[in-house]
Structure formats: C-alpha cells, structure tokens
RODO-2510 file (C-alpha; in nm, 4 decimals, decimal comma):
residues 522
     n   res          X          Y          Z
     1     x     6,1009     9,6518    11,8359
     2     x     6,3415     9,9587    11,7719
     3     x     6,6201     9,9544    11,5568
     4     x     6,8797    10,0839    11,7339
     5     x     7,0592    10,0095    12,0997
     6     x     6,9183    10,3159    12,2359
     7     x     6,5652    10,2213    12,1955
     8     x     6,6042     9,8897    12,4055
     9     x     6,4197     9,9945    12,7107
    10     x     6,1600     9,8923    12,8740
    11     x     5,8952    10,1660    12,8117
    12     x     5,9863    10,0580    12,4794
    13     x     5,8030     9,7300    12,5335
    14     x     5,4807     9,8849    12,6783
    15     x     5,3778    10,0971    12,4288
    16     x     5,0104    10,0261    12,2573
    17     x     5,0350     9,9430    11,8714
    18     x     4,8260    10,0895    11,6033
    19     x     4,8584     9,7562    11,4120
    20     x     4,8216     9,5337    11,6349
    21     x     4,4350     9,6948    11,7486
    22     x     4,3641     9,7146    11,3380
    23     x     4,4826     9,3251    11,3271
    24     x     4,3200     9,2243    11,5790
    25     x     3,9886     9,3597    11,4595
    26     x     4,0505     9,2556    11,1086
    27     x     4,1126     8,8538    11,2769
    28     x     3,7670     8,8309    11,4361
    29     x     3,5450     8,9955    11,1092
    30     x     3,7082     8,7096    10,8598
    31     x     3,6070     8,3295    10,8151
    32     x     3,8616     8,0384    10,9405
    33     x     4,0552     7,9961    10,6198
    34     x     4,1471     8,3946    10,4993
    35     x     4,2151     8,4498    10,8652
    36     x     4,5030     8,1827    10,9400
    37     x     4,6693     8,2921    10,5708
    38     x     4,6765     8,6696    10,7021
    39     x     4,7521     8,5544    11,0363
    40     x     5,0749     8,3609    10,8593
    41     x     5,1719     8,6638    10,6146
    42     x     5,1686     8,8689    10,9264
    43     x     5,3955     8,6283    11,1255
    44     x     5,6331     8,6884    10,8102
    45     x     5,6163     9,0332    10,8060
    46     x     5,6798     9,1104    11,1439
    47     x     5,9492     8,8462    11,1434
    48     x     6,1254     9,0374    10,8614
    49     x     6,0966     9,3428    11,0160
    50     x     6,2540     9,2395    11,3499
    51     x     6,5720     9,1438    11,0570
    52     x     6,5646     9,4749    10,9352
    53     x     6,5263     9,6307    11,3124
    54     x     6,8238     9,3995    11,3849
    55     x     7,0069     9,4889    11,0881
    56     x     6,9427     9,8512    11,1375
    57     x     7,1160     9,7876    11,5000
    58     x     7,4505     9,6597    11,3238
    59     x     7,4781     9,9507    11,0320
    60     x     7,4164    10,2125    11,3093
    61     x     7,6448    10,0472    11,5577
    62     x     7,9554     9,9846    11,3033
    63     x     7,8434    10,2371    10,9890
    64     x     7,6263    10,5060    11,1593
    65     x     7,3890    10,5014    10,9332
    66     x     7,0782    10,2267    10,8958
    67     x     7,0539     9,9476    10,6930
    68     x     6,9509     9,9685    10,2812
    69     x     6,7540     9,6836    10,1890
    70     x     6,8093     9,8164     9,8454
    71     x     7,2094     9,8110     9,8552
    72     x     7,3431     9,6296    10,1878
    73     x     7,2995     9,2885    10,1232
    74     x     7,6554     9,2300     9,9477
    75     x     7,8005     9,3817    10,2270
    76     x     7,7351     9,0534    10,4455
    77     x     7,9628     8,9468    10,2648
    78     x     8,2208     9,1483    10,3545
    79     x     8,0972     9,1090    10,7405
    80     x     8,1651     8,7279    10,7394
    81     x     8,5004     8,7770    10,5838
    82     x     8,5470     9,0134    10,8553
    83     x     8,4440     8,7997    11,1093
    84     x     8,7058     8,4582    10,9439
    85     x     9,0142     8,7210    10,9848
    86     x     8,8932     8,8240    11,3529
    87     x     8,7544     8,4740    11,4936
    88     x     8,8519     8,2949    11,2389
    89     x     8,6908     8,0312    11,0052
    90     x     8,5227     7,7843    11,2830
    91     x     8,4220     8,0213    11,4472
    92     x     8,2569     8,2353    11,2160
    93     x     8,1174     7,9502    10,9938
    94     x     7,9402     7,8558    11,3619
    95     x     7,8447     8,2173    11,3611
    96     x     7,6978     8,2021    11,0532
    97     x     7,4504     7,8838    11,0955
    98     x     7,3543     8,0259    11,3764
    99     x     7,2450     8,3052    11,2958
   100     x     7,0712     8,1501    10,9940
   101     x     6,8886     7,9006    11,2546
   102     x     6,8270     8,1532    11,4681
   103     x     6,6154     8,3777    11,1685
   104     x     6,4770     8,0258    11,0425
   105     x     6,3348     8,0064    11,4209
   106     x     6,1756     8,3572    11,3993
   107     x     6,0196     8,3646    11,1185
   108     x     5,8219     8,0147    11,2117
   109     x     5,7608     8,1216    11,5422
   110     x     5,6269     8,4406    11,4675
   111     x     5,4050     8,3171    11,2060
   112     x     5,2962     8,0164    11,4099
   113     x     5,2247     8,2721    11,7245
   114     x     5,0244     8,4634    11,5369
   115     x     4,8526     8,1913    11,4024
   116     x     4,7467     8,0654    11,7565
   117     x     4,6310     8,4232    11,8448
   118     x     4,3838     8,4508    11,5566
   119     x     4,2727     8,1216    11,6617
   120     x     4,1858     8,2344    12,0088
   121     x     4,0395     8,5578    11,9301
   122     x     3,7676     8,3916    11,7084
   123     x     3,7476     8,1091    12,0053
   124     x     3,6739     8,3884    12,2711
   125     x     3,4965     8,6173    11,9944
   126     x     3,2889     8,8289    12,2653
   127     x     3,5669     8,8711    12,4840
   128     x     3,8078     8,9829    12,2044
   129     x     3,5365     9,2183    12,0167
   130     x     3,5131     9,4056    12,3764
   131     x     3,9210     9,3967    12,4446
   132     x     3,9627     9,5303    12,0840
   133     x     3,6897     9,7867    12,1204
   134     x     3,8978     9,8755    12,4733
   135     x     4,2463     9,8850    12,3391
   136     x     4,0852    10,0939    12,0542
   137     x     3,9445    10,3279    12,2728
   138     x     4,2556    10,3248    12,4742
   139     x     4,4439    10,4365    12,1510
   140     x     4,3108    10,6912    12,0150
   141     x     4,2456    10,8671    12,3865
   142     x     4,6613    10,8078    12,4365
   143     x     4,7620    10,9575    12,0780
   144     x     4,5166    11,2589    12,1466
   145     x     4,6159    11,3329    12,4135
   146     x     5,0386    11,2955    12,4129
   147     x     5,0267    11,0085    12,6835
   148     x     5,3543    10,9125    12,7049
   149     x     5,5978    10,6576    12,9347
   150     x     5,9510    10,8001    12,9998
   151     x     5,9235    11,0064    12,7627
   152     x     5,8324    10,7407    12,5445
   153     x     5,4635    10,8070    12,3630
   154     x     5,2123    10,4979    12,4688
   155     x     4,9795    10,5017    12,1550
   156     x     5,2214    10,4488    11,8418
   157     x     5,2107    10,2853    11,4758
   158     x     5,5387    10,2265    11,4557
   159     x     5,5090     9,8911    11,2322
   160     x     5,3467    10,0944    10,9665
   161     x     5,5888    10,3816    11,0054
   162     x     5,8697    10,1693    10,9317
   163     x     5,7011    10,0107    10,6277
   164     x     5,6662    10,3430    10,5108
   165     x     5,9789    10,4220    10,5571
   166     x     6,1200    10,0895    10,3977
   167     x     5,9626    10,1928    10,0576
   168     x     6,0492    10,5645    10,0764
   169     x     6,3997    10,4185    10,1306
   170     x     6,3872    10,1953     9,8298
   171     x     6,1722    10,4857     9,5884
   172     x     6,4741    10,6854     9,7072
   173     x     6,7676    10,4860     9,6325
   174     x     6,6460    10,4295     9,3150
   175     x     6,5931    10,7743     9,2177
   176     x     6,8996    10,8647     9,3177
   177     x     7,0853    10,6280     9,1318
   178     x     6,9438    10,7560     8,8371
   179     x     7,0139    11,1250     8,9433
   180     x     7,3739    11,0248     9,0479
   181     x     7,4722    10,9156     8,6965
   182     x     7,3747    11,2670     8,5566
   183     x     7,6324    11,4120     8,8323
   184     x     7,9095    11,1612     8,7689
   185     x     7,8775    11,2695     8,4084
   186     x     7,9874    11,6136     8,5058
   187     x     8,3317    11,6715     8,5531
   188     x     8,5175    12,0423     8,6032
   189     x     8,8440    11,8994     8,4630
   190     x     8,6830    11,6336     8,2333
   191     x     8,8170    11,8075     7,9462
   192     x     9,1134    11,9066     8,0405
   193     x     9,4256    11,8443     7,8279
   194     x     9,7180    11,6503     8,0400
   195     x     9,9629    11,9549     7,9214
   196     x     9,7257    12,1200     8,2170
   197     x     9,7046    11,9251     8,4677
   198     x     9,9153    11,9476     8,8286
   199     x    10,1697    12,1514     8,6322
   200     x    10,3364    12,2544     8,9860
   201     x    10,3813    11,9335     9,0536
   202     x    10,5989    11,7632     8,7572
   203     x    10,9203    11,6348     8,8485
   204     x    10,7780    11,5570     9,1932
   205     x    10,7615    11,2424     9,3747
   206     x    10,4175    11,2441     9,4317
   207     x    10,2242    10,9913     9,7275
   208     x     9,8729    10,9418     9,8683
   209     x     9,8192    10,7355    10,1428
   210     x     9,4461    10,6550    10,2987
   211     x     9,4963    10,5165    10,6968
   212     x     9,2939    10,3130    10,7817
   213     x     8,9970    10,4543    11,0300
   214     x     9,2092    10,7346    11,0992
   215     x     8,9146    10,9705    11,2299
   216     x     8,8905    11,2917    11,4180
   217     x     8,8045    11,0748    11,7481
   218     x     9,1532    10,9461    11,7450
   219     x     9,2903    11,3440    11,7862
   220     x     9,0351    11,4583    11,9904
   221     x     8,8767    11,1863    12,1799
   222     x     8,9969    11,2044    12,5822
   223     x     9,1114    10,8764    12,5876
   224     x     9,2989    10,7844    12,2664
   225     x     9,3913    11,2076    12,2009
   226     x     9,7069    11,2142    12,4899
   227     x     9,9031    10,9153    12,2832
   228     x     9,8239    11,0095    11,9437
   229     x     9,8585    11,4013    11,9580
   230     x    10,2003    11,2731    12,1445
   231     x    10,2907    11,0776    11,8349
   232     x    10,1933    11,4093    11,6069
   233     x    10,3708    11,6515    11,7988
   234     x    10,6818    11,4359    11,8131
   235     x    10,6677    11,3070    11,4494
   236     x    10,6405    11,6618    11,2991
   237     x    10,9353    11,7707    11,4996
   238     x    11,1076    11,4738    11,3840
   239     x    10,9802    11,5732    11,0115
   240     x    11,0922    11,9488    11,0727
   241     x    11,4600    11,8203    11,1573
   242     x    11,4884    11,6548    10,8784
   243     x    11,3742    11,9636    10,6119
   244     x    11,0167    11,8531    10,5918
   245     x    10,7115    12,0619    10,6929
   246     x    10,3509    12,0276    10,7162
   247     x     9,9914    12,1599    10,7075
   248     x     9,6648    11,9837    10,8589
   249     x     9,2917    12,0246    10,8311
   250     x     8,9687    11,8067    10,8176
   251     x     8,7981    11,6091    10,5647
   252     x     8,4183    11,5175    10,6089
   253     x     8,3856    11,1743    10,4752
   254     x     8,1598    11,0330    10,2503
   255     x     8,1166    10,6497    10,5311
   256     x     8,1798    10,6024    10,8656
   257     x     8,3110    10,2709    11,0819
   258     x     8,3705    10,0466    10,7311
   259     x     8,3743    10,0736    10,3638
   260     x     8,6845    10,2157    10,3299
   261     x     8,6342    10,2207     9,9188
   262     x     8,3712    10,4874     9,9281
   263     x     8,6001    10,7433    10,0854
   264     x     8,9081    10,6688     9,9011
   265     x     8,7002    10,6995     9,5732
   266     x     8,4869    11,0039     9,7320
   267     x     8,8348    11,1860     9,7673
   268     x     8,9795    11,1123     9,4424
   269     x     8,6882    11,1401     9,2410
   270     x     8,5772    11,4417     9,3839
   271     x     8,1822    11,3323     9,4026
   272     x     7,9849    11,2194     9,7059
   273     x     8,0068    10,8749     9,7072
   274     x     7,8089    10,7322    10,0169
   275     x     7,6381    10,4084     9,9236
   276     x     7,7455    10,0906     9,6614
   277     x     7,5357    10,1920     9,4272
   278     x     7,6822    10,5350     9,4184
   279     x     8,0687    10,3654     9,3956
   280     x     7,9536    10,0960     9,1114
   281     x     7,8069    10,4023     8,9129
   282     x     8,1646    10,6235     8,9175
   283     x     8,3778    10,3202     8,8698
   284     x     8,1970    10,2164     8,5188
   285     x     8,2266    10,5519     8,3938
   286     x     8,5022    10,7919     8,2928
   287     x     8,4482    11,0258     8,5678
   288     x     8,8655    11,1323     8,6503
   289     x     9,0024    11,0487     8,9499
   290     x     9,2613    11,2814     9,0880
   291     x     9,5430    10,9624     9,0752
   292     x     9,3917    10,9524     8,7001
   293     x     9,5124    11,3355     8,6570
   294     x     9,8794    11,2418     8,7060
   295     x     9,8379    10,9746     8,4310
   296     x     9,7001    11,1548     8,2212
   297     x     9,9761    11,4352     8,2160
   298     x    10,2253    11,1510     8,0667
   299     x    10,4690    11,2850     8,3153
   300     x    10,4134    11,0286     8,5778
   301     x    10,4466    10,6316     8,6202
   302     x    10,1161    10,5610     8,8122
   303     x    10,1482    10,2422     9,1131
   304     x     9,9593    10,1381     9,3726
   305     x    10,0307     9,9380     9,6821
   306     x     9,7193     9,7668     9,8201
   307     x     9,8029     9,4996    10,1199
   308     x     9,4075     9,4918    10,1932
   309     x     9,3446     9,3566     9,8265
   310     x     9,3025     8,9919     9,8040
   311     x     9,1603     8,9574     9,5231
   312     x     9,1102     9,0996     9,1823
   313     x     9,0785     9,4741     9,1764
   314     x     8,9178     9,6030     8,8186
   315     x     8,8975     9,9245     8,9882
   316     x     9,2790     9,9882     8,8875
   317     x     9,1888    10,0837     8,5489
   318     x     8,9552    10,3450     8,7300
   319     x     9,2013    10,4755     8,9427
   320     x     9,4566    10,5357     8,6275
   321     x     9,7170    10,3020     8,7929
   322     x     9,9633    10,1325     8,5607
   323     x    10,0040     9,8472     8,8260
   324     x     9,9062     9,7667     9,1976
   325     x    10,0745     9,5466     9,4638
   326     x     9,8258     9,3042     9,6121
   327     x     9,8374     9,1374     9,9169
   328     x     9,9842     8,8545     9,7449
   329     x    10,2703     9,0201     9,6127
   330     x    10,5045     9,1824     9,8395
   331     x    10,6863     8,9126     9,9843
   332     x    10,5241     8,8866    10,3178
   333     x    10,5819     8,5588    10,5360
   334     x    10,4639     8,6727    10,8277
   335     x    10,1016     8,6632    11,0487
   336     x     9,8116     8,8258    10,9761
   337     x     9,7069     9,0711    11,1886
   338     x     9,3592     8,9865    11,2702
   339     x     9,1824     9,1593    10,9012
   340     x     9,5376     9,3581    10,8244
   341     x     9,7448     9,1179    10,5948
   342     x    10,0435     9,2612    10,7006
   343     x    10,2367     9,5870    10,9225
   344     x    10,2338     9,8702    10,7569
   345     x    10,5815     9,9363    10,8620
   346     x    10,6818     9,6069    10,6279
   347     x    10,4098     9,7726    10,3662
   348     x    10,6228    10,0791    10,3504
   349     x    10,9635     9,8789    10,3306
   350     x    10,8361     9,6487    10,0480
   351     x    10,6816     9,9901     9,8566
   352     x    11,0589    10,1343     9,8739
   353     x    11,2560     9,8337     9,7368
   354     x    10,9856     9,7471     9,5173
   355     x    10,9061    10,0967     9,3662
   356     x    11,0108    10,4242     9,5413
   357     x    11,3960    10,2956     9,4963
   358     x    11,3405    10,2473     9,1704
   359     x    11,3450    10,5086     8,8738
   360     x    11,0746    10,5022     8,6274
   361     x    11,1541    10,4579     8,2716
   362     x    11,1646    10,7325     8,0094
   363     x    11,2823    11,0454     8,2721
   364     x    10,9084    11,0238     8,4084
   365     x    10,8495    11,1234     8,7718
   366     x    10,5896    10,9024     8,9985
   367     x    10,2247    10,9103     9,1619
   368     x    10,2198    10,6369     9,4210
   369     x     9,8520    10,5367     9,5679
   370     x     9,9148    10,3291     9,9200
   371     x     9,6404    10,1993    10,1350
   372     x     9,7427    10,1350    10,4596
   373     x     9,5605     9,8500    10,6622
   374     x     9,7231     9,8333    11,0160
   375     x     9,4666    10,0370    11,2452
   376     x     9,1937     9,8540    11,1100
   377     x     8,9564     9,7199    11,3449
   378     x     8,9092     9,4957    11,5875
   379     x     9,2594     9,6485    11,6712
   380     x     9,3616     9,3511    11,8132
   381     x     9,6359     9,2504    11,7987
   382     x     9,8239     9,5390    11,6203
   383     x    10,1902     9,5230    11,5546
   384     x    10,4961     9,7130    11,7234
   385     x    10,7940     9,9218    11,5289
   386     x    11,1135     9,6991    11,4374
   387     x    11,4079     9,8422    11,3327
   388     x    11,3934     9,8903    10,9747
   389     x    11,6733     9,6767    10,8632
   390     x    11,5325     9,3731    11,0080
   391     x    11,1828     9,3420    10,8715
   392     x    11,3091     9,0990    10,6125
   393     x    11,0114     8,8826    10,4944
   394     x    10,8068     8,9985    10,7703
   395     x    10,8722     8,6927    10,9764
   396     x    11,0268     8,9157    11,2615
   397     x    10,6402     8,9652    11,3443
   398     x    10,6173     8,6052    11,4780
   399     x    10,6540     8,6927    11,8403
   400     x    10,5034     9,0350    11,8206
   401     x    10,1530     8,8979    11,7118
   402     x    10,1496     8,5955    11,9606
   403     x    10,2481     8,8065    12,2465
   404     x     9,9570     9,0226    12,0844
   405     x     9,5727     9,0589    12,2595
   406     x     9,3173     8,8401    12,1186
   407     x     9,0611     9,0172    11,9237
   408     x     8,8496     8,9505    12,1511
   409     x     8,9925     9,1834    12,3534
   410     x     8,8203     9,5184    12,1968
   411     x     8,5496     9,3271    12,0390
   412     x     8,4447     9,2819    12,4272
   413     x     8,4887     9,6232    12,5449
   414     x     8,4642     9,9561    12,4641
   415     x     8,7848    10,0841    12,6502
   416     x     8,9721     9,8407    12,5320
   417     x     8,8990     9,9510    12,1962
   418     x     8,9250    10,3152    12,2459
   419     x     9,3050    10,2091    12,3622
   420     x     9,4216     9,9867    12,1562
   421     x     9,2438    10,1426    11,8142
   422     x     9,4869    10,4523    11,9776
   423     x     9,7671    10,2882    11,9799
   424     x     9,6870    10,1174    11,6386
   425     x     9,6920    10,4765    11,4699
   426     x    10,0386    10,5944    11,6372
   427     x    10,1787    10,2650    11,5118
   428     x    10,0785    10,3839    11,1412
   429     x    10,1523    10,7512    11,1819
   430     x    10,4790    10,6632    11,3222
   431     x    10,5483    10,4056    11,0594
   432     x    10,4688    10,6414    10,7555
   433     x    10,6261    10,9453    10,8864
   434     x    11,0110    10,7188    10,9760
   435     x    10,9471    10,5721    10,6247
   436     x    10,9834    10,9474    10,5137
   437     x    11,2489    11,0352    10,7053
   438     x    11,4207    10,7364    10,5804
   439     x    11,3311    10,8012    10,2271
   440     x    11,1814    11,0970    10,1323
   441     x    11,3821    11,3392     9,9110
   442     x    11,3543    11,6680     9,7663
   443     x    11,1238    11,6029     9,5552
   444     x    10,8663    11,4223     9,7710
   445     x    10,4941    11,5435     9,8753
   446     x    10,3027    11,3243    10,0829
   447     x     9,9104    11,3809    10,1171
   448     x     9,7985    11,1369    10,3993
   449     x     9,4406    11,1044    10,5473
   450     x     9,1858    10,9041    10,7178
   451     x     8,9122    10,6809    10,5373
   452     x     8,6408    10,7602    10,7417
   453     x     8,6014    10,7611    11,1455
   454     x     8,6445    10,4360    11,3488
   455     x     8,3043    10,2730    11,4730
   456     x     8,1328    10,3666    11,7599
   457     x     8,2531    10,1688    11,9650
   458     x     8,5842    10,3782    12,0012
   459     x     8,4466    10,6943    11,8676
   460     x     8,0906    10,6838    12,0216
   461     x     7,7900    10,7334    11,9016
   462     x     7,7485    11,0736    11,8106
   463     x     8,0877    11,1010    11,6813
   464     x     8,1630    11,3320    11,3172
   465     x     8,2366    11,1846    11,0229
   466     x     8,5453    11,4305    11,0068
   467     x     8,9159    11,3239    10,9341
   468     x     9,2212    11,4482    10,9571
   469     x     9,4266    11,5254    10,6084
   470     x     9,7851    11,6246    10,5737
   471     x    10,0156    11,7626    10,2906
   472     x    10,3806    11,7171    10,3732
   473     x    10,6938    11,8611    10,1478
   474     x    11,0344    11,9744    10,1456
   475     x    10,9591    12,2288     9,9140
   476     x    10,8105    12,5247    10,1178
   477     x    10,6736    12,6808     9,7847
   478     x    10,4303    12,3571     9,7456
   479     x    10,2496    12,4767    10,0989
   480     x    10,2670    12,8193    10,0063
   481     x    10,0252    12,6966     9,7375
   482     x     9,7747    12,5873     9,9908
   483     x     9,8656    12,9000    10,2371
   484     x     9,4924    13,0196    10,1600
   485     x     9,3263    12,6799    10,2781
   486     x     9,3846    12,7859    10,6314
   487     x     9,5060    12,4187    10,7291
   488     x     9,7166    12,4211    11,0847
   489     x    10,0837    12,4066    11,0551
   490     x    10,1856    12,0399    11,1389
   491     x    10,0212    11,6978    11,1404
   492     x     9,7414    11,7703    11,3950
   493     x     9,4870    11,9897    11,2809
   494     x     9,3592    12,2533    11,5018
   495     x     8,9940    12,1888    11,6494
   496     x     8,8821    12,4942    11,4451
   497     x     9,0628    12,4110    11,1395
   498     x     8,8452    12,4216    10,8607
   499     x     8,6542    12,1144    10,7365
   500     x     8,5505    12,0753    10,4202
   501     x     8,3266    11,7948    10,2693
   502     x     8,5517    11,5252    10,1074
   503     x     8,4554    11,5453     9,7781
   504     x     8,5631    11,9099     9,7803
   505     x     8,9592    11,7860     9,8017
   506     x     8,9966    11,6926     9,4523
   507     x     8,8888    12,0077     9,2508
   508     x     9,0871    12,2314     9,5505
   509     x     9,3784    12,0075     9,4954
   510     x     9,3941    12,0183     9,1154
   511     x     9,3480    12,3774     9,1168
   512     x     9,6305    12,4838     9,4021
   513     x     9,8392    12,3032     9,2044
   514     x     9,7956    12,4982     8,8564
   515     x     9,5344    12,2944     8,6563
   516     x     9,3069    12,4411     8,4525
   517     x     8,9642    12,3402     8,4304
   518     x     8,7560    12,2227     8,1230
   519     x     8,4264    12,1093     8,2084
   520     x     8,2669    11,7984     8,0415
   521     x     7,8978    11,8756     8,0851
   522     x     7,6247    11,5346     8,1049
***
C-alpha cells in the first residue's frame, strides 16, 4: 500500500514483500495457539498501517507534507468542522460513521484474513514450506539483482520501512519539541525597551492583514495568473492615483494547503513554526510577537478582527491584542460562505465603523491585526463586490450566495478549483485594496500577505510553499526604509524577487523600522 496518490499503480500491487516471506515462514514453525494470536496482531498492524498510508494520502494531498501520528490527530477535528461548513452537518456526520465503519471493517477483516491464511499454511504445511522457500529464493535473487517493474523495484520491505520510519518520526518529534523550547526562549528583541521599538513608525496607522491561501500559484500559475495579475496591475494603479505606493516580494511559509495559525504566528513571531506542537510551545511562552512590539511601545491601541474565530481565542494575550472581533461580533446577518463566516468586503466595512473610524484614547496611534477568510477553500461559492454603501448587515449577500456554485463544484474538479480559488483571491485583493482607497490616510501602512499556498489541488503537487507579501504607504520615506530588501515595485512580486523564509520577516521588519535589538538569551 503506498501512501500517496502517485504510488497507486499497478506495479505497485505486484511487488514481492520482505514481510510477508518472513511471516509466512514464522506461521508454519509455531504451534496452533501462538500462531492465530500473531496471525491477529498482524491483521492489526497492517490494518493500522493502511490508516496511516491513507492518512498520509490526505496530509500530502491538502498539507504537502505526511501525516504525524505524534501531532495530527486534533487536526480531525478541524477536518470534520471543515467538512459541516462545506457539506454541511448531515452530510458530514454520514461522512463520519462511515468512515468509522469503514476502519471498523478493516481492521476485522484484515485480522480475520490473516487468520485464515495461517490456518491454511499449517493445513498445506509441505506445500507452503516449498512456496516460502520459493518466494524466498525469489527475493533475495530480485533485491540483488535491481529487478524492477516500471521502474518500480519487485523485491521490497516496505512494511518494515514504514515502521521504521513511524518511530523515527515519533523519536523525532519529540526531540524536537524539546529542542524547540530552547529556540523559542531566544529572542533578538526580547529585551528590548518599548522606547525602542518601531520608532519610525509612531503616529502611524499601522495594519496587517493574512489572506487567506493567498500563495505564489495564484500569481504565477497559467490558469488562475491572467485574472489575478489583472486584479494587481489594476489595483496598484488604482492605489498609485490615489497617493499610495507599493513594494512586493515572497515569503516561504512555515504550512501549506491548511493551518493557517502556524504561518500567521511563524510571521509574527519570527520562529519556524511548522507543526502543533511547535505553535502550543510559542504561544505558552513570552516569546514577542511583532503585533506584541507595537504594544509594548505604549504608543499604540492593539485590535484584532478575526471573522474565522468562533470560538474562544486565548491566543490574544499572545498576540499583545487589547481586544479581537470574533465572528460573533460584527453584526453580520448574512450566509456563510461555505467555511468563510462572512465577505471580506463586509469584514473590512465592519473593521472601519467599528475601529479604524474611531480614535483611540489618550493621543495613541493603532496596530490593527485582520485575518481575512474569503478565498478559503473549497472556493465555492465565493462572494461578489457590492457597492460599499449597501453592505448593511450583510444581508445584501442573500442572492449572491444562492446564485453561488455548490461546493461541490471544486471539491469535484481540479479546474474548477484552479478558477474559482482565482477568482476567490481577486475578490479579496480587490476588497482590501478599495477599502484603502476608501479609507486609508496619511498615516496608513498596510503589510498584507498570504498564509501559506492553496492545496494541491489548485496549486499542484509540486507547488512552493512561497507567498506573496506587500508593504503599502503614502509615505514614500516608509519604502525607502525597505529600498535595500529588493522587493518589486507594486503588488505583484517579480518571479525573481527575493524570497526569504517567513520567520525571517519579523526581525527584518523591526529592524527597517529603527528598533534596536536586545537579546534575551535561553
């Protein structure tokens, strides 16, 4: 069994196994009784392997990256939440007993099949002793020799490979976690006093915003590229006319296809944060995040708007916010667009006559943190621009998400998705970039960037990890401060801008913008 999509072929299915030569011998030298109990623990075994082949399928498909027996598990979570907002709750609770029936069904009938075959190779001893001695044989005269079927090597041990890899895995996770704490400990600007932090920066109006799946596909890819570079091109004209500029490069980040919270806290925290274990470790400690900086100066009122949070969110304290908008409370009557709670169009609205309108107390200036959820998948339906002064409570997206595509309209087909996940990202870009048109002021900087890269099912499977990232301003001294980063004048990055690692954005940040570093050493 392989464990991923590009292993399911038939030469796959020929191949000789190590194990199964070993097991076979190891059935016919041992009495009734000890044979039938290995027979079942090996039913088991290769039952829960086929999950974890299975399982590997899904994180490489969605995540690019395998599945950690170690760390994944509360992510299953997340998938059947997922899976309510796409198909939802009939559906997926149908979903969901049968998949459990369906792994129920495995496991017995893999442990009852093997059963049965220990049972007839000590019925038909002779004949099995000489068809094991064969197969043997076979074996080792296949692996000497490189024997292989399409390319495909006929004498493998891949059952025992993967167990070894399962435990390296595990020995490997948990090493690391133990290493990562020493890291997290270490911060350049741990030390440093607020009176040093972003002083280029006081008195500015100050907003990051993470889009959702924004990845590198969506710029360069040949299908969704021609609508989206479109929408850049014509929104930093659009920008340009009205005294805003720009400058564009690429961000490597820390997930790919899902778990958005790793690279919004790899970015601000300015650490490598690519696994749960990893994101629990930095969010207990006092590692700073780069929204923490601004609060810490004294000079800024801290807020974040978060329409994908539905429930509680202890990571605020983290993230040095001195309140968040929730899904809950921004007003919206309208649908639900398949996992988005809401447009981000009505997102931005609420954010300006909840907050941006609004002065701070005390002569402070602001750090906003938004999260935008629109072009998440299944990109189906997405939502449409309205004119700005009739978004009201959001009900005005009645008709636009009924006359909308089913999500089962990319979850179906890969150039479906590829379109419509295109056409979800110009809907944000274009949204965020009218909202500062609209609103933006003198004062403004807006740093917007992707999460991470769709899934590979509209950004294939050998896709980057890369995203784009974007510092707009009024002020042209601001992007003379990042005139060394060699970033691409605009909002889409050259191909051969530079990309840096995510984690690198924080300290480079921090430091363009006059802080000094004091390191807090572990």
């Amino acid at each position: 069994m392989p464990n991923s999509m590009d292993g399911l072929e038939l030469s796959t299915f020929v191949r000789i196994p190590a194990e199964g030569v070993i097991g076979a011998a190891v059935m016919l030298a041992l009495p009734r009784r000890p044979r039938v109990a290995l027979a079942v623990v090996s039913g088991v075994a290769l039952a829960a392997l086929t999950v974890l082949n299975l399982l590997d399928m899904g994180f490489n498909q969605y995540l690019g990256r395998g599945f950690n027996p170690v760390l994944d598990w509360s992510l299953l979570g997340d998938a059947q939440s997922y899976l309510v907002d796409s198909l939802g709750r009939t559906t997926t609770l149908a979903v969901t007993a049968g998949v459990i029936a369906l792994v129920l069904l495995l496991f017995t009938l893999l442990s009852l099949s093997t059963v049965r075959l220990a049972n007839l190779l000590a019925r038909h001893s002779g004949i099995a002793t000489r068809g094991t001695l064969i197969a043997g044989v076979v074996w080792i005269t296949c692996s000497s020799l490189g024997v292989q079927m399409s390319g495909t090597p006929l004498a493998v041990d891949r059952t025992a490979t993967a167990l070894k890899g399962q435990v390296r895995q595990a020995r490997n996770t948990l090493r690391d976690e133990a290493e990562f704490e020493k890291v997290a400990r270490v911060d350049a600007f741990g030390n440093t006093p607020g009176s040093q932090l972003v002083p280029d920066l006081r008195g500015k109006d100050m907003i990051f915003t993470f889009i959702e799946s924004y990845g590198r596909s969506a710029v360069e890819d040949p299908v969704m590229a021609p609508g989206v570079d479109s929408t850049l091109d014509a929104r930093t004209k659009a920008l340009a006319k009205a005294g805003f500029h720009a400058r564009s490069g690429w961000l490597t980040s820390a997930t790919y296809g899902g778990s958005s919270w790793l690279g919004h806290s790899t970015t601000m925290s300015g650490l490598w944060i690519s696994d749960q274990q990893r994101y629990r470790t930095v969010m207990a400690s006092d590692h700073m995040s780069l929204t923490d900086a601004f609060k810490k100066t004294g000079a800024f009122d801290t807020v974040g708007v978060m329409p994908g949070v539905q429930k509680g969110w202890p990571e605020q304290k983290w993230y040095g916010l001195d309140r968040v908008y929730n899904a809950f409370q921004l007003g919206y009557k309208g649908p639900k667009f398949s996992w988005s709670t809401m447009p981000d169009q009505y997102t931005l609205q609420q954010y300006q006559d909840r907050v941006h309108s609004k002065k701070p107390a005390d002569g402070k200036s602001r750090m906003s943190l938004l999260i935008l959820t629109s072009s998440h998948t299944p990109w189906a339906p997405i939502p449409t621009m309205v004119p700005w002064n009739q978004l009201g409570d959001g009900s005005v997206f009645d008709s636009i998400e009924k006359a909308g595509h089913p999500s089962t309209y990319t979850l179906t087909d890969d150039t479906h998705t590829k379109e419509e996940y295109g056409k979800s990202v110009q809907y944000t870009v274009t949204a965020l970039t009218e909202w500062l048109e609209r609103y933006g002021n003198e004062n403004t900087v807006l740093v917007f960037l992707g999460d991470h890269q769709p899934n590979a099912h509209a950004s294939g499977n050998h896709a980057s990890r890369d995203v784009p990232v974007s510092i707009v301003a009024k002020d042209p001294k601001l992007l003379d401060k990042i005139a060394g980063w060699g970033w691409t004048d605009g909002l889409r990055p050259a191909h051969n801008a530079p990309v840096w690692k995510m984690s690198a954005f924080r300290d480079r940040f921090l430091t363009a913008y006059g802080s000094t570093p004091h390191p807090k050493k572990g």
